[in-house]
Steps between C-alpha positions, in 0.01 A plus 500: 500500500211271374394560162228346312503535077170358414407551153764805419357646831773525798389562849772543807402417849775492812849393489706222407283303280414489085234317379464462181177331311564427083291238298368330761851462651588657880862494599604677801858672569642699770634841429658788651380790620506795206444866536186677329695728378800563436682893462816536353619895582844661435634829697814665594707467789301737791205600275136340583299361184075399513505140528156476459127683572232250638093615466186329558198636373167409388318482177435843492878565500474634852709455821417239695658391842906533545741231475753372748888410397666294707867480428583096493824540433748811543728627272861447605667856369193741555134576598200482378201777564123495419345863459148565416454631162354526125523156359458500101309154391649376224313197252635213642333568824231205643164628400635866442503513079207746525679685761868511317632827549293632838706614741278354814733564814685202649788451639895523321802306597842605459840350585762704598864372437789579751696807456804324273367165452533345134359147402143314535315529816134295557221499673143335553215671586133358579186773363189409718213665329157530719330199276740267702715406180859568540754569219884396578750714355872421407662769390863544394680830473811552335715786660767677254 
């Protein structure tokens, strides 16, 4: 990912690259490829759990156009299902603090774990929302 910190400000652009601009001083460094997010979920053996609702809306805290998920990596001991749905915006969402706690409707992902499988399963998961920006998910579900 390139990355620029100018002034306590960071902007990312692409992959692969950080650069990073402090008094006057530029140094550049590769780096690897991180998630945008990352979900930590727990569950039990053969039971399903929300890994996460995705939205976008507009100012007026209303729906805009849908999102895509591309799965970019499967989970090895179950499946994982997108269902249209309520999605409850919480604070932390990007330009949604006015909206926190609208239920606009999005879409929800859920992971189902194998009937009798016990451990950590993981997946990634791409979010394309209709302003072209794209939010990579890894998310990591542990299965008692």
């Amino acid at each position: 990912r390139a990355a620029m910190i100018v002034s306590g400000w960071m902007l990312r652009r692409g992959a692969g690259i950080s650069i990073v601009a402090a008094l006057g001083i530029v140094a550049l460094a590769a780096v690897a490829s991180e998630p945008s997010l990352v979900v930590k979920k727990r569950t039990s053996s053969g039971h399903e759990v929300l890994v996460r609702g995705f939205a976008e809306f507009d100012a007026a805290c209303r729906l805009k156009h849908g999102q895509t998920i591309t799965i970019a990596s499967q989970p090895g001991h179950g499946a994982v299902e997108s269902r249209p749905g309520d999605v409850v915006i919480g604070p932390n969402w990007v330009g949604g603090g006015h909206c926190e706690g609208t239920t606009p409707k999005g879409v929800n992902v859920y992971y189902v774990p194998q009937a009798g499988h016990t451990g950590t399963d993981r997946f990634v998961m791409d979010v394309g929302y209709s302003s072209g920006r794209t939010v990579r998910a890894e998310v990591e579900v542990v299965v008692r």
